[in-house]
N, C-alpha and C positions, 0 to 999 in steps of 0.2 A: 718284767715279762710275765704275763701270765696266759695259762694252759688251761683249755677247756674241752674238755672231752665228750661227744655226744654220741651215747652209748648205742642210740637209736638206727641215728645216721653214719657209726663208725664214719666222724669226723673229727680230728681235732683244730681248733682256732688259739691260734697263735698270736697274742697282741703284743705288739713290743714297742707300740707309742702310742697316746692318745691322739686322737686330731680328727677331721671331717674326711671321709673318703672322697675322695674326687674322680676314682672309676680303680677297675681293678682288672687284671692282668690275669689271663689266665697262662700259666707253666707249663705244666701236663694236662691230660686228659683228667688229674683229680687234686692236680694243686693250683691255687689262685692267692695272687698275693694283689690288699688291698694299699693303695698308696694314695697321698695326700695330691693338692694341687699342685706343689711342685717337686713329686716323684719322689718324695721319701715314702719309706717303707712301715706301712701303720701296721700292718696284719699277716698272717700265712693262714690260707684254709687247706688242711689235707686232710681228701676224703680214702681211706683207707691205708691210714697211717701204720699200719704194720709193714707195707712196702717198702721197697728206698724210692723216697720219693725225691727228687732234682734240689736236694740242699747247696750243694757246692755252687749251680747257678745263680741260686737267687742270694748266696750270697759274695760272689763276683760282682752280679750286677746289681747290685741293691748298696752293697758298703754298709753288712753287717757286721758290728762291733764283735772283736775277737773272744772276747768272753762268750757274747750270745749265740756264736756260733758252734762255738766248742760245747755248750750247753744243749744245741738242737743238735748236733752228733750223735750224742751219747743217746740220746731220745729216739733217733731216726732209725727205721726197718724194725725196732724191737717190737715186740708181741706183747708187752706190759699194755692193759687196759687202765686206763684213768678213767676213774667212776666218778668227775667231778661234773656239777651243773655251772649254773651260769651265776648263782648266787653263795658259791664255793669257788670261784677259783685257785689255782696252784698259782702262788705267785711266789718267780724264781728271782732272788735280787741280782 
């Protein structure tokens, strides 16, 4: 998994698989998750990631591994800013 934080757009993007996006889903009003051709789960965008943004859904509906779930928990609603680019990212094993 790794976490990239865009300091600009207070967005953070969430990638938790490599693969070709095939179209993407929007959540809420500032979450969108990217998904492959046959509906796994490649990405999470949340725009103004201090919120609580809709975790529990997307991972009901998506069949996020327990680990990764418990890991975007701990992340979710908090105020900590990640000052990482696109050629830094946090990558969480």
């Amino acid at each position: 998994m790794k976490l990239l934080y865009d300091t600009q757009a207070d967005a953070l993007d969430i990638n938790l698989s490599d693969g070709i996006v095939a179209r993407t889903e929007e959540i809420d009003a500032g979450t969108f998750v990217d998904l492959d051709a046959h509906g796994g789960l490649l990405a999470i965008e949340v725009l103004g990631p201090a919120r609580r943004w809709p975790l529990e859904e997307i991972v009901e509906r998506f069949s996020i591994d327990d680990e990764i779930a418990e890991t975007l928990r701990a992340i979710r609603g908090t105020s900590v800013r990640l000052t990482l680019t696109e050629t830094e990212p946090l990558v969480l094993a």
